[in-house]
Structure formats: structure tokens, C-alpha cells
N, C-alpha and C positions, 0 to 999 in steps of 0.2 A: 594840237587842234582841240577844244572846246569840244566834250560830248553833250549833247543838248538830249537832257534827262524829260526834259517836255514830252519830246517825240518818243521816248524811250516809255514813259510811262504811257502815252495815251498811242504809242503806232508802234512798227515792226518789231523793236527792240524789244520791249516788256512783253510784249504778245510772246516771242520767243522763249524769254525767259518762265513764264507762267505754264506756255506746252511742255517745258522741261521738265518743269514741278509738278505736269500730270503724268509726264511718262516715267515717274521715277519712282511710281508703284510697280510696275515689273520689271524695273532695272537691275541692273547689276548694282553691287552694293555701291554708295558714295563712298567718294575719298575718303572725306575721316569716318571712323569706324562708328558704328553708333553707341552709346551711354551701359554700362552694364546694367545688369537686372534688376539690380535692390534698389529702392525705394532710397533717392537725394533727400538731405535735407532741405527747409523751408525756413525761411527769414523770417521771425518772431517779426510782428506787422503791429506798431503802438497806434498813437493817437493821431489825430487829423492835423497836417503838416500845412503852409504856406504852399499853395501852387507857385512854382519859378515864374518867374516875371515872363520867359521868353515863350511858356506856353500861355500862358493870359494873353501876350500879343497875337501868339501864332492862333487865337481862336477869334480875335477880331478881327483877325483878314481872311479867316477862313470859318465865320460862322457855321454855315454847313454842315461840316466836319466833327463840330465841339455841340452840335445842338442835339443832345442824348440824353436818352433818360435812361434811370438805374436799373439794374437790370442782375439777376441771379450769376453768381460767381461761377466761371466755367476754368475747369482746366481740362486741356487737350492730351488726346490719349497718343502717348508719342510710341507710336507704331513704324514698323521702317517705311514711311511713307512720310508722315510726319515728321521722322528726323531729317531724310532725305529735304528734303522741304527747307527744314531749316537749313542746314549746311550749304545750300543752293541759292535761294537766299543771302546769306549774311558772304557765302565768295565771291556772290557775283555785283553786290553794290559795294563791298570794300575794292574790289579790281574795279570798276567802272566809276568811282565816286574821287575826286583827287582833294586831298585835305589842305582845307586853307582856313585860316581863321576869322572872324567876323568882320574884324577891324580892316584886315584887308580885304574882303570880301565886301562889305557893303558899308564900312568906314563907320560904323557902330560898334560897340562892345557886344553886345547882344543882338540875336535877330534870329530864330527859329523859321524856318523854311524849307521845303524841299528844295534838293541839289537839280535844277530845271537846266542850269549851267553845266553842268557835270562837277561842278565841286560845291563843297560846305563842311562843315565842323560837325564834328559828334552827335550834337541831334541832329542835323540835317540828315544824318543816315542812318539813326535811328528811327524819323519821320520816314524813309524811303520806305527800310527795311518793315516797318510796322504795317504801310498801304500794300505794296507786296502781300506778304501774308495775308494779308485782308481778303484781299482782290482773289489771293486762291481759296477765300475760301475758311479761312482763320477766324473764328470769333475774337471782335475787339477784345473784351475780356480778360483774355489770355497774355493779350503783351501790353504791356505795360511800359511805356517810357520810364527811364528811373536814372537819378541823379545819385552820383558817387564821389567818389575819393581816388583818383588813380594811382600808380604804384611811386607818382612824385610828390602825392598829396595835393594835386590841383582839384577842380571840381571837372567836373567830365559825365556824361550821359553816356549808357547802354540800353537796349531794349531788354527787359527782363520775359522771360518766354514761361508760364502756369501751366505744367504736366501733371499726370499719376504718375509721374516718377521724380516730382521735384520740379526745383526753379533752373532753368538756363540761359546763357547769357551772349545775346548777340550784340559785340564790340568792333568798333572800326579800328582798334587799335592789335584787335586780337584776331588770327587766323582762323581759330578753331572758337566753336561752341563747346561753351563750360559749364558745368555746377558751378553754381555763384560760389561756390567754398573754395572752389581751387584756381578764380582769376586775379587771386593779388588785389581786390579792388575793396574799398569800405563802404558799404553802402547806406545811406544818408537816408531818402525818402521817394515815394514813389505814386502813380496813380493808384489809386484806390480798382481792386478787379470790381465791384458790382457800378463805378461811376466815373470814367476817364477824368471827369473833371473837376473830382475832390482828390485829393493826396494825403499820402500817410506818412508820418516817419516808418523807420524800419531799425528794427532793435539788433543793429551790429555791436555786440560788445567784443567782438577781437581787437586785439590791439592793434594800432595804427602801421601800415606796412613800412619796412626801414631800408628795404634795397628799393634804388632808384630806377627808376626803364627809361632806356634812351630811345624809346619812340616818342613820338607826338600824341 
């Protein structure tokens, strides 16, 4: 049966999840553990890149959303409140979101949307995961939609997440929240943090990943 992510973002469902992410400041610790202490590294951030076609669409159906102006670069102080957030987050629309591709999804190559069906492709729950956050409370700023390279070499979106402790990385393919250094992923280009709706390349010189992942 069909989770209808509609009702989930705007009624009982998401309500649920959002109380979860406020009581998860005096909670017992989350599942996965959170990030050691020292300071991640940060993606060398080049010149101003081609926005994806499928955000240029997803802002003409959803003017609203994309009509922002520039705004001072913030990154989030990732506190056990703020990880917890994360990790809560990113297990609970990879467990509720079912992966389907676009082509069979809406008979297009492309098409950026929220998963309102309960299923969609990699940005569709990057788009989820991104309103989430938002919604508790998250300055846009900080997460960043960002196009990659996955460990087959296809192209794939992650939501890229701007701390005092470095960049992390919330994936539909991936369980756990990463340092961009340690998900196997290449990363290409990304929203610019003071303007969602300029994009940057991003200065990955590691070499291209050579083991294959048999996920989707």
C-alpha cells in the first residue's frame, strides 16, 4: 500500500516526526553515534556551475519555494541535538520513502518533486529531507542539494548538511550520516550556501571510486 507523503508532511505523520526532533534534546543518545570532535574537512567550492535542469523545473512549479533572496552563509552548530535531528531525519524518509526511478514514476527521465506518493528518486528525498529540516527549524543555508557521482559512477543527488564541524551527508542510498570524505561519493556541484538558486562546482580532485555498490 502507497504511503501518501501529502498527509505525512502537512498531517499526523510529519507532526510526529518533527515532536520527535524536539524531544531529542533530552533524549537518550541516537542510534548512530554522533561525529567525533575534530573539526571535518570542507569541499574546496570553485566557480558558478549550470543549475540541473530538474531544479530549474522543480522551481517553476513551485515558485514559492525558489523565490529567495541572498542571504549571509550560515553553518549549524552540530550539537547532540542537531545530530540527533539529523540521523532522525535522514532514517526516517529512507524507511518511509520507497525508490523508484523517474521513468517509471512519471514516464519522464527527469522530474524533481516531493515523494507525496511515498516513492521518488534521490532528489525526491533529498527535497523531503531538506523541507524537514527546514520545517524544524534548520536555516535553508545549510543544506544544500548537491549532485554527485555514486560508487557506480552514475549521477545521483545527496543533501549536503554546513556545520562547525565540517560537511555531512544525507543519502538515500546510505544508512548512516557521513563526512563527505568517507561516502565513496565524487562530488560534482552544488547550491551555492548564501543563494539556493545559483550553483557551484565543487573542487573534488580524489580519484574516481573503482568498487562498484550494488545498491540503487
Amino acid at each position: 500500500m502507497k504511503t501518501n507523503t501529502q498527509g505525512i508532511l502537512q498531517g499526523t505523520g510529519f507532526a510526529i516526526c518533527l515532536g520527535l526532533l524536539a524531544m531529542t534534546a533530552g533524549a537518550t543518545a541516537p542510534a548512530q553515534a554522533a561525529p567525533p570532535l575534530e573539526r571535518a574537512a570542507y569541499l574546496p567550492v570553485g566557480s558558478t556551475a549550470r543549475a540541473p535542469i530538474g531544479w530549474v523545473e522543480f522551481c517553476l512549479a513551485h515558485k514559492q519555494e525558489c523565490n529567495t533572496r541572498p542571504t549571509e552563509p550560515r553553518d549549524v552548530v552540530l550539537s547532540p541535538k542537531a545530530w540527533a535531528d539529523l540521523v532522525q531525519v535522514n532514517n526516517w524518509a529512507n524507511a518511509n520513502i520507497k525508490p523508484i526511478t523517474d521513468q517509471d514514476h512519471w514516464g519522464v527521465v527527469e522530474r524533481w518533486n516531493y515523494p507525496d506518493d511515498g516513492y521518488g528518486d534521490c532528489e525526491d528525498y533529498v527535497l523531503l529531507k531538506r523541507k524537514m529540516l527546514m520545517k524544524a527549524g534548520w536555516p535553508r543555508g545549510a543544506l544544500l542539494i548537491t549532485v554527485v557521482r555514486d560508487k557506480n559512477g552514475d549521477g545521483h543527488a545527496v543533501l549536503t548538511v554546513k556545520t562547525d564541524r565540517g560537511e555531512f551527508i544525507l543519502d538515500n542510498q546510505e544508512a548512516q550520516v557521513l563526512p563527505w570524505y568517507e561516502t565513496g561519493l565524487r562530488f560534482v556541484k552544488r547550491q551555492s550556501q548564501s543563494d539556493p538558486n545559483v550553483w557551484v562546482a565543487l573542487g573534488d580532485t580524489r580519484p574516481a571510486p573503482t568498487v562498484a555498490s550494488s545498491r540503487r
